[in-house]
MOPAC internal coordinates of N, CA, C and O (Angstrom, degrees):
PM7 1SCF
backbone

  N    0.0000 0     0.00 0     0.00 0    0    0    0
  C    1.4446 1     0.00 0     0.00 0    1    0    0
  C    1.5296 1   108.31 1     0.00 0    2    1    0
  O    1.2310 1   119.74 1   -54.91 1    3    2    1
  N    1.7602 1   118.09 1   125.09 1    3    2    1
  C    1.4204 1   100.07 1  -176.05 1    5    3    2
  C    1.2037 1   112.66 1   -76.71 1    6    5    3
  O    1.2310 1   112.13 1    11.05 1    7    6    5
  N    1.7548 1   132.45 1  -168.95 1    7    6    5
  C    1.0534 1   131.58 1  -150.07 1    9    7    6
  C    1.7483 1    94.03 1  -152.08 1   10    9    7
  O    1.2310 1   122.77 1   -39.59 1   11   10    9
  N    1.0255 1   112.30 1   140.41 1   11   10    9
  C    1.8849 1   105.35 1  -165.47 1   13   11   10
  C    1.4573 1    93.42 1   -92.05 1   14   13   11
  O    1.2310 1   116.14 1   -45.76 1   15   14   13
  N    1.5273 1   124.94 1   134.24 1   15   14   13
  C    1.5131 1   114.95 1   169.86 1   17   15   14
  C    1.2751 1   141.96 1   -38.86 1   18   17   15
  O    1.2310 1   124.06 1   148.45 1   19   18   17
  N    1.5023 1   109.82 1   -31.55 1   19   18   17
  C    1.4828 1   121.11 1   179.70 1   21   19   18
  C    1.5294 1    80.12 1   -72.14 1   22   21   19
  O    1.2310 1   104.63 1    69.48 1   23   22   21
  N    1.0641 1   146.00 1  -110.52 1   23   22   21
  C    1.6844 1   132.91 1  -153.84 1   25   23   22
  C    1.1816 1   121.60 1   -23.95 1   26   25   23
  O    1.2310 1   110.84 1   147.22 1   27   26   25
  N    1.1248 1   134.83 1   -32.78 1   27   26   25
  C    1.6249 1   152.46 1  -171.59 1   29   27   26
  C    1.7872 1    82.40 1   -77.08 1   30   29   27
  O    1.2310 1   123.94 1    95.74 1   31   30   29
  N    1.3722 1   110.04 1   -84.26 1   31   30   29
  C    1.7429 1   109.55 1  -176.78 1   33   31   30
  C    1.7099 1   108.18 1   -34.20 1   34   33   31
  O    1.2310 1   123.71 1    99.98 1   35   34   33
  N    1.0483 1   110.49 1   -80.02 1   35   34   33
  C    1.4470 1    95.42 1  -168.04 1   37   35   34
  C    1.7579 1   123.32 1   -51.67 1   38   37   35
  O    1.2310 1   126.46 1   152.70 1   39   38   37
  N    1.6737 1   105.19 1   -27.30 1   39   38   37
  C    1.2122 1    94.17 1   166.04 1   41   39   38
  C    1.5857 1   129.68 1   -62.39 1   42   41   39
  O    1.2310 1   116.71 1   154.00 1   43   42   41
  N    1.3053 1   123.85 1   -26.00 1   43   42   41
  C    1.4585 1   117.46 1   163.50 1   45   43   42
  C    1.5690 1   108.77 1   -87.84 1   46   45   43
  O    1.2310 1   116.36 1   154.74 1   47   46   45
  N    1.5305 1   124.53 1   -25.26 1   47   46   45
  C    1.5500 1    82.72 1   156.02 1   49   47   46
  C    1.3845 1   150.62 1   -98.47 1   50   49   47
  O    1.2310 1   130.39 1  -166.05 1   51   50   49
  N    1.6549 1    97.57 1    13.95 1   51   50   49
  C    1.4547 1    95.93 1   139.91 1   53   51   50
  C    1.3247 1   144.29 1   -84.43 1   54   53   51
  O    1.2310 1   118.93 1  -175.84 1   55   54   53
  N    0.9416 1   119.66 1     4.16 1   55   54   53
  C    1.5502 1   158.77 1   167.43 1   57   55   54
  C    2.0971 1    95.77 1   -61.49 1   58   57   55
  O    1.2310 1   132.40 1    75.65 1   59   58   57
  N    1.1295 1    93.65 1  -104.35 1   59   58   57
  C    1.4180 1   138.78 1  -151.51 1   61   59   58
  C    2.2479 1    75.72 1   -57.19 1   62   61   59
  O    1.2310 1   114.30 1   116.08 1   63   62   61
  N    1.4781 1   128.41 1   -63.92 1   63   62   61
  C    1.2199 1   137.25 1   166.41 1   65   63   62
  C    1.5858 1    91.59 1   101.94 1   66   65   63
  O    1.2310 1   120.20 1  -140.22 1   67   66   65
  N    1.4820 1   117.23 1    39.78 1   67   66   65
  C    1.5155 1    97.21 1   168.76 1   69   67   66
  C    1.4943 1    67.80 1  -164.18 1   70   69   67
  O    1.2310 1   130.83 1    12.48 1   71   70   69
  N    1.7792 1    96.71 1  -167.52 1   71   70   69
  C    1.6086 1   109.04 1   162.60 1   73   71   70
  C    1.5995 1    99.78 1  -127.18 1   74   73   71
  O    1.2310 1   134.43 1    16.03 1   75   74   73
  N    1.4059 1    89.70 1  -163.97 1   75   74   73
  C    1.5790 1    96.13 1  -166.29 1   77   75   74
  C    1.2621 1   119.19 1   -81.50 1   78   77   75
  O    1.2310 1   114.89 1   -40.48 1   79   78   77
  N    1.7889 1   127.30 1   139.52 1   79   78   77
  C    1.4619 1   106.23 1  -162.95 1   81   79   78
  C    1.8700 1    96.61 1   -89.98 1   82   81   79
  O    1.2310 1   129.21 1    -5.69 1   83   82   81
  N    1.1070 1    99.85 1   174.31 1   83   82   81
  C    1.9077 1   105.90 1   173.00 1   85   83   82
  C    1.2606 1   114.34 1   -54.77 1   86   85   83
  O    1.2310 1   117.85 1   161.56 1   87   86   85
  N    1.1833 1   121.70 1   -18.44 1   87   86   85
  C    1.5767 1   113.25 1   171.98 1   89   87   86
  C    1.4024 1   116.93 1   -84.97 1   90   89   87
  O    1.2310 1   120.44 1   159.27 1   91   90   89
  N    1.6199 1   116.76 1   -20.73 1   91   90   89
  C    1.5703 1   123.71 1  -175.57 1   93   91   90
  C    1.3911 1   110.54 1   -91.55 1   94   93   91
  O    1.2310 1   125.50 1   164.47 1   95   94   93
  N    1.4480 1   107.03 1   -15.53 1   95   94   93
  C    1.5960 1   121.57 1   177.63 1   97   95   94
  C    1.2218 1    84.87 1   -66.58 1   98   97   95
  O    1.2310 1   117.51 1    70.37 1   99   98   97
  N    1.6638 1   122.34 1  -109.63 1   99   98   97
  C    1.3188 1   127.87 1  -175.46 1  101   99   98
  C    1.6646 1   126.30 1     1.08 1  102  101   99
  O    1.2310 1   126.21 1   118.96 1  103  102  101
  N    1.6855 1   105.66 1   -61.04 1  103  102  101
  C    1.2913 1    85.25 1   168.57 1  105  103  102
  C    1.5333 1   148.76 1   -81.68 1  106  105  103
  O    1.2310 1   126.98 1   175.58 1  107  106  105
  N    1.8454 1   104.18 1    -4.42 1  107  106  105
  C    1.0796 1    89.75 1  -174.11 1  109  107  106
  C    1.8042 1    92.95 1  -121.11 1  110  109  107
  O    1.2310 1   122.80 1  -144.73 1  111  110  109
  N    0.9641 1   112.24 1    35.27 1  111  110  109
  C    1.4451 1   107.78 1   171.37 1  113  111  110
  C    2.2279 1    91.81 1  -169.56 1  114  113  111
  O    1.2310 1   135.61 1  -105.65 1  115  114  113
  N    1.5108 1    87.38 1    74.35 1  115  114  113
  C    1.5501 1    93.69 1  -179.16 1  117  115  114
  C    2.1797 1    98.79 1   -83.96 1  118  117  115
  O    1.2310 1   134.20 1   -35.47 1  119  118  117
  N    1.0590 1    90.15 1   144.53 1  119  118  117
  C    1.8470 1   116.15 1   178.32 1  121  119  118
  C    1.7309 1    90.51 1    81.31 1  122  121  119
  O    1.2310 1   117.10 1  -174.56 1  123  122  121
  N    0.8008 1   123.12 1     5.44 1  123  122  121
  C    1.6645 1   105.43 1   178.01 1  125  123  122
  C    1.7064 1   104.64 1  -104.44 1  126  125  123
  O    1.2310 1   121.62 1   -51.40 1  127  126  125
  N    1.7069 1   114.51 1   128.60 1  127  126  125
  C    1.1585 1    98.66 1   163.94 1  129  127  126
  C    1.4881 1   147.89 1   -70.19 1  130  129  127
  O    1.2310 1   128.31 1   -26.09 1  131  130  129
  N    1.2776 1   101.61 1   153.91 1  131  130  129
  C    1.6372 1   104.00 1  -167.03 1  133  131  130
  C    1.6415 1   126.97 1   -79.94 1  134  133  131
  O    1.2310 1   128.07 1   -66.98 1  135  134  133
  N    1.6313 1   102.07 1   113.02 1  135  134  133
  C    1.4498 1   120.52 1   177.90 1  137  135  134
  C    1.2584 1   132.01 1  -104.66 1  138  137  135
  O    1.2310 1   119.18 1   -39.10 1  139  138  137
  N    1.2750 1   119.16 1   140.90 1  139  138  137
  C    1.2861 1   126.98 1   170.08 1  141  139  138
  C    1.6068 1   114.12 1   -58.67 1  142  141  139
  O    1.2310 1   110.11 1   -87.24 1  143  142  141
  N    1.5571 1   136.18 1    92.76 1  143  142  141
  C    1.0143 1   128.31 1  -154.85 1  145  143  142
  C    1.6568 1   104.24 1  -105.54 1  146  145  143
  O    1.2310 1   117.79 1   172.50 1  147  146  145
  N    1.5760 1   121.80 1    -7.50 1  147  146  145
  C    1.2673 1   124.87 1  -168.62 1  149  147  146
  C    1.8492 1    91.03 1  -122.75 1  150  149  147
  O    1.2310 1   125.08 1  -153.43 1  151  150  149
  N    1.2780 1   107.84 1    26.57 1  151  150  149
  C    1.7036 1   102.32 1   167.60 1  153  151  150
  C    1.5387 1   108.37 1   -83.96 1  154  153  151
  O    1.2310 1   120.10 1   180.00 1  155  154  153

């Protein structure tokens, strides 16, 4: 069953309890700009 991203996102950042800082953006999603994904 798929899973809609906004649920998928918040499920790891409730997980993880932060979001990703600008340096973890970059590396794991390099040329994409950087978002606040656990706002």
């Amino acid at each position: 069953m798929p899973v809609a991203p906004s649920l998928q996102a918040a499920a790891v950042c409730a997980r993880a309890g932060r979001t990703l800082t600008d340096a973890e953006w970059r590396r794991h999603f390099p040329g994409v700009p950087y978002r606040d994904v656990c706002a």
